[in-house]
N, C-alpha and C positions, 0 to 999 in steps of 0.2 A: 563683272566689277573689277576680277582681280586686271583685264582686258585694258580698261578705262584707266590704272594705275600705272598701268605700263605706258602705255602711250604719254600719260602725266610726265613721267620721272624724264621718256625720251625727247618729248618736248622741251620742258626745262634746260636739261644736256643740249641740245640743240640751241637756245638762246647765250645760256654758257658761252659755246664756241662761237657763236656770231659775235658776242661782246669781245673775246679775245681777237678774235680778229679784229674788229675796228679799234681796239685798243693797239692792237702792234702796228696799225696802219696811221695812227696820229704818232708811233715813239720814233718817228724822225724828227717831230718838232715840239715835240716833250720828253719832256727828261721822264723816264719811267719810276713809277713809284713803289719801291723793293715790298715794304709792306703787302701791298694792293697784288702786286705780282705772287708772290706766296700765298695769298689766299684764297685767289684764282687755282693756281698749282695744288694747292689741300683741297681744293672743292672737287676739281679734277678727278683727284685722284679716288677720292670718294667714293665719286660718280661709275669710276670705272671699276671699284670691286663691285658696287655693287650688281655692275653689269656683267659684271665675273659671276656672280652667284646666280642670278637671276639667271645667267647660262647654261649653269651647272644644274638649277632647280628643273629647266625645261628641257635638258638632255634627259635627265634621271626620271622626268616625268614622260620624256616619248619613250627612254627604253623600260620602263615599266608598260607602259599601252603596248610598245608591241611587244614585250611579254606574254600578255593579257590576250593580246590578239591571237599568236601565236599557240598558248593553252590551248585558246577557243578552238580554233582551226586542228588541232590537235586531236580534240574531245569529239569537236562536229565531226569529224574526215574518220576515227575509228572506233567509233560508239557504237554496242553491239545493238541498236536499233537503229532502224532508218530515218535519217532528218532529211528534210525539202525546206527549204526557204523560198515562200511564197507572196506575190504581192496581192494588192486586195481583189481583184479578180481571180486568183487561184493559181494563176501561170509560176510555174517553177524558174527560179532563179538560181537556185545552187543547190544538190545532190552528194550528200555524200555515201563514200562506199555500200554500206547495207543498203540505203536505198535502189541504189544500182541492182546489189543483186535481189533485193525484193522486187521490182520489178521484173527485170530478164534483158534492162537496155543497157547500154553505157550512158556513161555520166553528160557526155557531150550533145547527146539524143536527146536529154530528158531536160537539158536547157530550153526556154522559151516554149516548152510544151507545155498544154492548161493540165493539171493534175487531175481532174475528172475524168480525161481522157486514159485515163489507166483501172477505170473502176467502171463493175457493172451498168448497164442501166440504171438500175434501180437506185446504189448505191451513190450514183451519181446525182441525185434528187436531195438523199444525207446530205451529201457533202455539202452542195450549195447552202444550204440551209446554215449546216456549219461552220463556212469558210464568213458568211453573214454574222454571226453569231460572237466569232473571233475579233473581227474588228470592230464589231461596236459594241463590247465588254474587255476591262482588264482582266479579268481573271480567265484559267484554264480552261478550254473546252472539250468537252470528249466527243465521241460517238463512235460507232463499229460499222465497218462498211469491208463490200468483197474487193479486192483486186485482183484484177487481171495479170499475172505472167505473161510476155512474151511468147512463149508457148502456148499459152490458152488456158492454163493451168489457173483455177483461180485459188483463191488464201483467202482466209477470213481475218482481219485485222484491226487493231484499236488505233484510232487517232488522236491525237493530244495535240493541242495548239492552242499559242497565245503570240502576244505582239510581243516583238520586238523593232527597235530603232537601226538604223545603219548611220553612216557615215555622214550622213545628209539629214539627218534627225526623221528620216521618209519610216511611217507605219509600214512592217511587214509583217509576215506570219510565221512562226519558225513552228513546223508541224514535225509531230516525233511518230513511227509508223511501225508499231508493236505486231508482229507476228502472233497472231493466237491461234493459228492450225494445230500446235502439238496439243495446246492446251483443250481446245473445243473437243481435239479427237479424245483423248483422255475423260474432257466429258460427259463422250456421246459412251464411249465402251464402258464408264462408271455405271450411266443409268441402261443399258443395256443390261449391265449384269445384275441390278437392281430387282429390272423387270425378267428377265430370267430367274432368278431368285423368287418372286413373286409368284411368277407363274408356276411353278417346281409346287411354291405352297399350295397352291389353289387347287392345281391336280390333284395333289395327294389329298386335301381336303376333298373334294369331290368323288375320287375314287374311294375315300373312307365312307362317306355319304350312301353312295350308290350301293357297299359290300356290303353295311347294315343295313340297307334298305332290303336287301338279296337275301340275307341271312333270314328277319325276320319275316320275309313274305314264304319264304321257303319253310319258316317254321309253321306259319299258319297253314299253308297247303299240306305240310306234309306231317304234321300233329294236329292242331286244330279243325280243321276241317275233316280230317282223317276218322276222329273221334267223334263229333256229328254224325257223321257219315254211318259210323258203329252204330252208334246209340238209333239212329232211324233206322237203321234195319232191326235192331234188338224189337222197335215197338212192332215193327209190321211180323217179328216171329211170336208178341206177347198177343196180338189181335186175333193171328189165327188160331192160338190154345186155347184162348176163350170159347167159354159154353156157349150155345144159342142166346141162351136167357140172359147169359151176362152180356152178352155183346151189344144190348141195346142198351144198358147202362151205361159202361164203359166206350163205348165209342166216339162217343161225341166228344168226350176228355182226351182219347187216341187220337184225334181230328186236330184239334186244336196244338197240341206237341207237337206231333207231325209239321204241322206248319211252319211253328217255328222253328224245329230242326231246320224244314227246306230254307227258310229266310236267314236264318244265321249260318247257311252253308253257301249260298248266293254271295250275302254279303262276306265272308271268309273270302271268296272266289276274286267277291270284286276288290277287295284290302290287298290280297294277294296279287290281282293284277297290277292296281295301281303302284304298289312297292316294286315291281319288278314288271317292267314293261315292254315285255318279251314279244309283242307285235312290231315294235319298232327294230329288233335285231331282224325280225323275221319278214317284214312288208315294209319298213322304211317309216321316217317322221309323217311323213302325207297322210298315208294309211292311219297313222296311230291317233292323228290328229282329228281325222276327218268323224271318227268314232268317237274320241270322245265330244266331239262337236253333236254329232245324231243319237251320243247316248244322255246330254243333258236338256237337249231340243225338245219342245213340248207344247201344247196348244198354247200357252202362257208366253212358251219364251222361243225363238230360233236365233239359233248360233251358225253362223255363215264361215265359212273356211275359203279365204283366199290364198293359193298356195301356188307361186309361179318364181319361173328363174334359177329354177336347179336341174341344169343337165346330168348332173351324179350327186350321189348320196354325199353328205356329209360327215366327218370321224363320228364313230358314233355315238362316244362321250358327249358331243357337242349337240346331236341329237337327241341325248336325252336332259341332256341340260335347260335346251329349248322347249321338249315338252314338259319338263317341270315348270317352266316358269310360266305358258299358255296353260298349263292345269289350274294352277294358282291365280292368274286372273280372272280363268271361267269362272272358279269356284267364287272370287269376289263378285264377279255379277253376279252368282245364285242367289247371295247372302245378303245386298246390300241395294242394289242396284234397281229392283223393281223393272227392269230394261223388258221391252216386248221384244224387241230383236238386238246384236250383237254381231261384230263382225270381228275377224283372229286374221289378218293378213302380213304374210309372210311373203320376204322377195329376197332377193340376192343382187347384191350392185358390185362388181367387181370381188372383191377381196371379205366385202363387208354383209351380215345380216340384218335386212330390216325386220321389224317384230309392233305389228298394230295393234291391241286391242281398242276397241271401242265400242259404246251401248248407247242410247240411248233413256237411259233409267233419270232418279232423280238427281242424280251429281254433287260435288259436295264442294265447297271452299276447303283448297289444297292447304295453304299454308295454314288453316286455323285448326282442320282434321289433325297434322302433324304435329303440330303445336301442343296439341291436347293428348295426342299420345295416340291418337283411334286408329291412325292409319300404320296399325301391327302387320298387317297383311301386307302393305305394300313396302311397309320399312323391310319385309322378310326377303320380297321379290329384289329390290333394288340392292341388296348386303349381297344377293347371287348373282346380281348383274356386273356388281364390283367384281365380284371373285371371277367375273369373265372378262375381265379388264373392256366393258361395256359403257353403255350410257343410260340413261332413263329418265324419261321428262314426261308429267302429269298434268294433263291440262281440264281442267273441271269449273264449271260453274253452278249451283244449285239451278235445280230445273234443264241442263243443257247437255244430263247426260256425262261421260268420261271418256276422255281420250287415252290412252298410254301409249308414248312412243320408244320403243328399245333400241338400240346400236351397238351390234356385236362383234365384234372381230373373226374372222373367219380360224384364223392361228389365235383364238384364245382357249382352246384345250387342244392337249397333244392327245395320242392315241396311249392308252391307258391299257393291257392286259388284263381283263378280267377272268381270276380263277374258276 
């Protein structure tokens, strides 16, 4: 508009002078009219302040723009982040410094080069996506993508772009290119020491577990059972004082005590074992397993031990950690499962352990068992599988039986000193 004004005022001025000329070109043979000539002269002069200001307005307004321009240039060339000015294809147009050295090129290099050509494969899929994204929305767009160094060296990095206009009123992309390698590394070593920290807990929780398991199995071997032990022989020295005559009264009541000494000195034995499962220091997890596989095995029920993939033993911490938790599943088929057969298969896949149980029994709907509170036993197993920075997934359907799948970490116990 203000355009259309201008032009206005110059055209007029321009009729102006054409009049005065054809007027000075008839004052040969007219007398010229003083009036008419001064008023010409005031229009004139008029015309020419105001072409004085309107000069003054559009000086003070280019050197205002290249002010503007010159900040810009200023701001863009040493902005402590990388900017690229991009057209709608991606192709880089202008580079300033950071960008430069976040790449590994000079500025001159990275003219006319497509910007995708500095980022991963992979990252190069983002980008398109994003450089799309950029021009057909005003607002800011982000996304994280790798770049490539010149060296080979890559950086992980955030991009920021939106339009901007140039000279020619032409859509570009003015992309801003955030460094986030100090920060990522800051918060890979944060959750590092997290999970350091965590693990510190879990050991010393498990190695308290294992000491009171030791303590008390050690008390029942070596008091409770011990006194059993006493007291059975006490009766077999009470059997032979007896008279002839008495001994056919008395015996059958001797018989019966006896027994139960012997059962509650077994079972002592077995409490005992199971607290402290000293076959696994002594024969390794396989051994320890395969026992209690053939010690719960029965016309009713067979427990199958698949056990493959381990060229060396295991810490042994981790060994007994794994045979608590196959205890604790067997013991759920005893109790629940009605299973005719059962299978416990253990592998090793690089770094990682796998952990199967599965039966055949009646099976149960997972999420409605949990819901309801029932599945105590496996909420028990799965709180031990956490504390081994593990997995666990339950797959059941009523009538189909129970799957349970574990995922262990190889380095999820360190090796632990037991007193």
């Amino acid at each position: 508009m203000r355009e259309l004004d201008e032009e206005s005022k110059f055209a007029q001025l321009r009729m102006l002078a054409e009049k005065m000329l054809h007027e000075q070109d008839n004052s040969i043979t007219k007398q010229p009219d003083n009036d008419h000539i001064k008023q010409l002269i005031h229009e004139l002069h008029v015309h020419q302040i105001e072409l004085e200001i309107q000069n003054e307005e559009l000086m003070r307004s280019r050197m205002e723009a290249e002010q503007s321009r010159n900040e810009y240039a200023l701001l863009y060339e040493s902005a402590p982040i990388g900017y690229f000015t991009l057209d709608q294809y991606g192709i880089i147009l202008k580079a300033n410094h950071m960008g430069s050295l976040l790449s590994g090129r000079r500025l001159s290099s990275l003219i006319r080069k497509p910007f995708r050509s500095l980022l991963t494969f992979d990252s190069g899929k983002t980008f398109y996506t994003f450089i799309q994204q950029v021009f057909e929305n005003t607002e800011k767009q982000f996304c994280e993508v790798d770049l490539i160094h010149k060296t080979g060296k890559v950086s992980e990095v955030r991009l920021e772009g939106w339009q901007i206009k140039d000279t020619n009123d032409s859509i570009q992309c003015l992309l801003g290119v955030i460094d986030l390698t100090e920060r990522k590394s800051m918060e890979r070593e944060t959750m590092q020491l997290k999970l350091t920290q965590q693990q510190e807990i879990m050991n010393a929780i498990l190695n308290a577990q294992e000491q009171e398991r030791i303590r008390i199995g050690e008390s029942l071997h070596n008091g409770l059972a011990q006194v059993l032990y006493a007291a059975k022989l006490n009766l077999q020295v009470l059997h032979s004082l007896l008279e002839e005559s008495q001994q056919k009264e008395v015996a059958k009541a001797l018989h019966t005590v006896d027994n139960f000494l012997v059962e509650g000195i077994e079972l002592t034995r077995s409490i005992s074992h199971d607290l402290v499962p000293t076959v696994i220091k002594d024969f390794g997890l396989e051994y320890a397993l395969n026992a209690v596989c053939s010690k719960v095995s029965s016309s009713d029920l067979t427990v199958t031990l698949d056990y493959r993939g381990f060229n060396q033993r295991l810490e042994q911490n981790l060994e007994i950690a794994i045979f608590r938790i196959v205890q604790e599943l067997i013991n759920n088929i005893l109790k629940h499962s009605r299973a005719r057969m059962a299978l416990v298969k253990i592998t090793r896949n690089g770094t990682d352990i796998f952990i199967q149980v599965k039966d055949n029994g009646i099976g149960f709907e997972v999420e409605r068992e949990m819901a309801m509170g029932k599945g105590i036993g496996l909420s028990s197993i799965q709180n031990r599988v956490a504390l081994l920075n593990g997995t666990m997934n339950v797959y059941s359907q009523p009538n189909q039986g129970v799957q349970i799948t574990i995922l262990l970490p190889e380095k999820s116990v360190k090796k632990v000193t037991t007193p």
